[in-house]
Structures are given as C-alpha cells and as structure tokens.
C-alpha positions as CSV (number, residue, x, y, z in Angstrom):
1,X,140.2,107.3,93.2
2,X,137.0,107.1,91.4
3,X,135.4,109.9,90.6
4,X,131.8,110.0,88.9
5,X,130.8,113.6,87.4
6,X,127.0,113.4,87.2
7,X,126.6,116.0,84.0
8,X,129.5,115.4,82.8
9,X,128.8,115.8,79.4
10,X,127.9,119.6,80.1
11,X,130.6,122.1,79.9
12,X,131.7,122.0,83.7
13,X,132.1,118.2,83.7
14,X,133.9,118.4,80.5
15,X,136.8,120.2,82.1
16,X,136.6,117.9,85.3
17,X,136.8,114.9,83.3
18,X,139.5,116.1,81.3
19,X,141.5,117.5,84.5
20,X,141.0,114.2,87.1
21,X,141.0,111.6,83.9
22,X,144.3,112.4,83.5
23,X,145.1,110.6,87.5
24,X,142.3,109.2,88.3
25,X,139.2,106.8,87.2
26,X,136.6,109.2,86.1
27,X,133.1,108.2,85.4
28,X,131.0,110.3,83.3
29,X,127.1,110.3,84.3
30,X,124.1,111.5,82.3
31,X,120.6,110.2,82.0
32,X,121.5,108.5,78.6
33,X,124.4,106.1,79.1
34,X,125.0,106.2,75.6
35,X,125.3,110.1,75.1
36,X,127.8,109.7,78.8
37,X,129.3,106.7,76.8
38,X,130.2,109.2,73.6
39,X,131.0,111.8,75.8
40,X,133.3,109.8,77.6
41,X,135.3,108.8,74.2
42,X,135.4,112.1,73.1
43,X,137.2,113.2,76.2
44,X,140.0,110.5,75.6
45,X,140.6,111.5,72.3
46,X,141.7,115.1,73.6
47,X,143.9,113.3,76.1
48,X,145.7,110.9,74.0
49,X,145.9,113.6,71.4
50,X,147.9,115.9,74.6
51,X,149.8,112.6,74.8
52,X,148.5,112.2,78.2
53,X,146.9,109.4,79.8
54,X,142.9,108.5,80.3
55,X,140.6,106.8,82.1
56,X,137.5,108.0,81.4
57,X,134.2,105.8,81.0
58,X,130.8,106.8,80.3
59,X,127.6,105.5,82.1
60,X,124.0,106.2,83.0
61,X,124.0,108.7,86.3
62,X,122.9,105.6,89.1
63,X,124.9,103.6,88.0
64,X,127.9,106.4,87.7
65,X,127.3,107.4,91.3
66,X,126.9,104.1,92.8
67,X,130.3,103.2,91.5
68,X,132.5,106.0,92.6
69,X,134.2,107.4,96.0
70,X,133.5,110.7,94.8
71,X,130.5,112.1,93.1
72,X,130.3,115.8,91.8
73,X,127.2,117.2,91.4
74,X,127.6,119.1,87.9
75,X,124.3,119.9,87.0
76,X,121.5,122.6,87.0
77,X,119.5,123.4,89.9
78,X,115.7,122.3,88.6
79,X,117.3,119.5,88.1
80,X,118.9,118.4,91.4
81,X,115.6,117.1,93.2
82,X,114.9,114.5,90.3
83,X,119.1,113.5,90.6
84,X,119.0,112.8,94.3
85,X,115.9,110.8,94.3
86,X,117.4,108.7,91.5
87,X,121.0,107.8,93.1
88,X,120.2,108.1,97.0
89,X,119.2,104.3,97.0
90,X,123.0,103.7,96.1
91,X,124.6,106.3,98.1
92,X,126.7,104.3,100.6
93,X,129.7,106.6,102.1
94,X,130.4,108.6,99.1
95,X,131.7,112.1,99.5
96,X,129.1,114.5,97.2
97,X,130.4,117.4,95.7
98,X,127.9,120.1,95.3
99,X,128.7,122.5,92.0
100,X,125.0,123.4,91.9
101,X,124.0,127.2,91.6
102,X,120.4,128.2,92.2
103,X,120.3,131.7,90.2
104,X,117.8,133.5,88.0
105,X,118.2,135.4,84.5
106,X,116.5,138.6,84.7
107,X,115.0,137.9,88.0
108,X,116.0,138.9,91.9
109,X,114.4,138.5,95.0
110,X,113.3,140.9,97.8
111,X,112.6,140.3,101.1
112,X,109.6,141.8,102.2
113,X,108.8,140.7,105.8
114,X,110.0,137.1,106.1
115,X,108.9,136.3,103.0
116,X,111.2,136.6,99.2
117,X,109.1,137.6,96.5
118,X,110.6,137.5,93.3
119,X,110.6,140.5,91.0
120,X,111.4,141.3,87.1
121,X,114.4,142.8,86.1
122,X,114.7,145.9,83.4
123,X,117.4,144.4,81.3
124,X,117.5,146.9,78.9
125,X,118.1,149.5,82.3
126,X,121.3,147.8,82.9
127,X,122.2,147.1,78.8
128,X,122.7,143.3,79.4
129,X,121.2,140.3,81.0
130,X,121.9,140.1,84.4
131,X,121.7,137.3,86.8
132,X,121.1,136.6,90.3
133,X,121.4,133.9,93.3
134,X,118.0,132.6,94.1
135,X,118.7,131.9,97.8
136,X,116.6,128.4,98.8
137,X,114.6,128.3,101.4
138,X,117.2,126.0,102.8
139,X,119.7,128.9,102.1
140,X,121.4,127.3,99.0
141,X,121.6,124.2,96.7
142,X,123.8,122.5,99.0
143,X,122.3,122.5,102.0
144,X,119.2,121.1,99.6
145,X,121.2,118.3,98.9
146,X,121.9,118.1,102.4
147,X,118.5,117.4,103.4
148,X,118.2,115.1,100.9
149,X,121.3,112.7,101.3
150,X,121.5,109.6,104.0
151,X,123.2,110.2,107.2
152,X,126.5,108.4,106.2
153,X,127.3,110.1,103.5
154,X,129.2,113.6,103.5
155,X,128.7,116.5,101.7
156,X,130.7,119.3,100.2
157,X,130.3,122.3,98.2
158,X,133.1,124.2,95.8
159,X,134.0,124.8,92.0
160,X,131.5,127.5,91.9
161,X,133.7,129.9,90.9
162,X,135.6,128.0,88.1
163,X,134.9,129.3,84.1
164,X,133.9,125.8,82.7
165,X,135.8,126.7,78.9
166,X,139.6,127.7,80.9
167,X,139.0,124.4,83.0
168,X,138.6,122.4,79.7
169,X,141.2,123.9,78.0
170,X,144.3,121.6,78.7
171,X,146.9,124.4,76.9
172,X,146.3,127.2,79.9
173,X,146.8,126.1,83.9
174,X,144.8,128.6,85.2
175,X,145.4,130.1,88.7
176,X,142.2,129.8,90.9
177,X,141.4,129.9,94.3
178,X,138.6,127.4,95.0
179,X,136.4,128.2,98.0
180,X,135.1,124.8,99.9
181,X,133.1,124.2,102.3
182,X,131.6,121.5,104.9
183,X,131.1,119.9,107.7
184,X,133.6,117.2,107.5
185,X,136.9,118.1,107.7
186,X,138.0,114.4,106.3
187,X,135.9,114.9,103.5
188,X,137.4,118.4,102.7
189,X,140.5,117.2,102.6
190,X,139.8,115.1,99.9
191,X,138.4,117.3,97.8
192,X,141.3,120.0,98.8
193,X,143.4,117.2,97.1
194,X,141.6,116.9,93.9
195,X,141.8,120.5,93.9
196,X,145.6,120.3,94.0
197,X,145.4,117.9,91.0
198,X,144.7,120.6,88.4
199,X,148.1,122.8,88.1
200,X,147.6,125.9,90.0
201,X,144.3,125.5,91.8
202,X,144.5,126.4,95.3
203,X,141.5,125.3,97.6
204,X,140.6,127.6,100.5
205,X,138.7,126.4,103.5
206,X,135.6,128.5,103.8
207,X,133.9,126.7,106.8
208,X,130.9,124.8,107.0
209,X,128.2,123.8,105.1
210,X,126.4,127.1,106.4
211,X,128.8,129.1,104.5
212,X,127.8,127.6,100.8
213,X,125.3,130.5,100.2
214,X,127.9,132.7,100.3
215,X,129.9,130.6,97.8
216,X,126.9,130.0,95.3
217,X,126.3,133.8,95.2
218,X,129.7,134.5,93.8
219,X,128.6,132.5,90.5
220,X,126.4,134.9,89.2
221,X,128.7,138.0,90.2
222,X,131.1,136.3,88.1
223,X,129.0,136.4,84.9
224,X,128.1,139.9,86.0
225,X,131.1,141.3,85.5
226,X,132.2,139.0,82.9
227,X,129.1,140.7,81.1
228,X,128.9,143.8,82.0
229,X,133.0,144.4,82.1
230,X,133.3,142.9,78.7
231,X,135.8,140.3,80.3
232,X,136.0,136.8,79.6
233,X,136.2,133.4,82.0
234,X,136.6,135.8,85.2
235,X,137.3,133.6,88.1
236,X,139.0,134.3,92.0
237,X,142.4,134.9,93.1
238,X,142.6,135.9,97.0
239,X,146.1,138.0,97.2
C-alpha cells in the first residue's frame, strides 16, 4: 500500500513513517520537496541502522498525495484549509486520514446563547499552560475536511491520541488503543489494518464521522494531564 504522510517531517509523521516504512511504501509530504526528500533519508537511516527494511521517499505534499492510496493528514489545524485546496485537484478515491486537532493554548470557549466566544485563560491560576479543543463550527477538523473533499473520496479520523516521541521510538511497542471513526466501514477497515501494523496498537471503532469531536477533544486532555500530572507521553488503554 502506499501511504503518503502529508507533514511528515513533523514529529507525528516521523513515527508513522518510521512504523508503515517498515511494510509499506511511505511517501513523506511537505511544502518543500527537498526538506520531505531529507526527511525521508533520514528516516531510512534509523531503519537500516534497526536492521529493518525501508521504503520511504520524500516529495512535495501534491504530488505526495496524488500518488498514494492512503493519505494522513499530519499537520496543524491553521493549516488544513491551505492543504486541501492544494491536493483536492488530485484526490481521486483516496482514503484521508484526519490527525488534525483544532485546540487552543491558554484559551477556551464558552457558549453563550448559540454563539462560542472565546475567553483568556489564568495560567498562572492553574501553575501550567493549559490547552483546549476549539470545537469548529463544523464540530471538528474532520468534518472540515469533510466539507472540503470530492464526493468519491472517503474520510476517516484517528491517531489523535498517539504521543508522537513513543511512536517514533522503534525500541518500545507501545500498547494503545486507537479510536476511529467514519462513515465508511471499507475505509475503516483499512485503516484498522494499518493500525494493526504497529505491534500492540489496537483500533476501536468509535462510529461515524459525527463522533470525531469527541476524539479530537481527548488530545488536549492528554497534554493536560501529561502537564499537570508530571507524566510523560500519556496515551489510551480501554480495559
């Protein structure tokens, strides 16, 4: 399967490429080909050096997406309208994988009537930064990317509770439960697979696409208590 990560060269398309390269033909996408291209060797070098195989190439995000059967959306959310109007002129039956998280550092937002208005935090009330989901008009990022795709081509959303630095580190298999969600049951499946790829991972259908907010939300919990618990990498195990 080909797999592009659009952002791969952040931290959470690091530990993708380095997971899936392993199995399958990973693309890594960025806005510079050349910094995906570096990137890209960088990540075979740790492989070979695990003694374990790679195919990993670097390219510019168009031409990473148009290329693949799977694209994974790795990237922040102010940057996601910008992305999709690049790449949906080559979207032709792709599965996209939404890992995007709209969330706020020191902000939250009330409902006052039917509107949100967004208010300050008191950081130094709580003793740490703190963060928050920004819920979308929509409801979350990936129902914005929704909106924004072509009718043929399917959308999920998952990995938004995975700490980027345990996925990339190839010496620990760490035992997550990956919530997914959707409204293709084909396409979920596929990514249920991928999900079985990395040792330990277990996906767990969450429902459809109108269930992602509640999945977004538990990224900034996680850095929360990460924070605020003095723990590191916290992630979800359902028992």
């Amino acid at each position: 399967m080909k797999i592009a990560i659009l952002g791969g060269t952040g931290q959470i398309g690091r530990g993708f490429a380095l997971r899936w390269g392993q199995k399958h033909d990973v693309i890594v996408g960025s806005r510079s080909a050349e910094k995906a291209e570096a990137a890209a060797s960088e990540y075979s070098g740790i492989l070979k050096e695990h003694g374990l195989p790679t195919h990993i190439e670097g390219t510019d995000n168009k031409t990473a997406a148009e290329n693949a059967d799977v694209v994974i959306l790795a990237i922040r959310y102010n940057q996601l309208e910008s992305l999709m109007e690049l790449i949906k002129p080559v979207l032709d039956k792709q599965i996209i994988v939404s890992v995007v998280v709209p969330m706020e550092k020191n902000m939250c937002y009330i409902r006052q009537g039917s509107e949100h208005t967004t208010v300050p935090i008191n950081s130094e009330e709580f003793n740490t930064n703190y963060f928050c989901f920004s819920r979308p008009e929509s409801g979350s990022a990936a129902q914005d990317v929704a909106a924004m795709l072509p009718e043929d081509v399917d959308l999920v959303a998952a990995f938004h509770t995975v700490p980027a630095k345990k996925l990339a580190n190839l010496e620990i298999e760490p035992e997550f439960d990956i919530g997914v969600c959707g409204n293709s049951m084909l396409s979920k499946e596929v990514i249920f697979d991928l999900i079985r790829d990395i040792p330990n991972m277990r996906p767990l259908d969450i429902g459809p696409l109108e269930t992602a907010p509640m999945l977004e939300a538990l990224t900034p919990l996680l850095i929360n208590v990460s924070a605020r618990n003095k723990m590191k990498d916290t992630s979800i195990k359902f028992i």
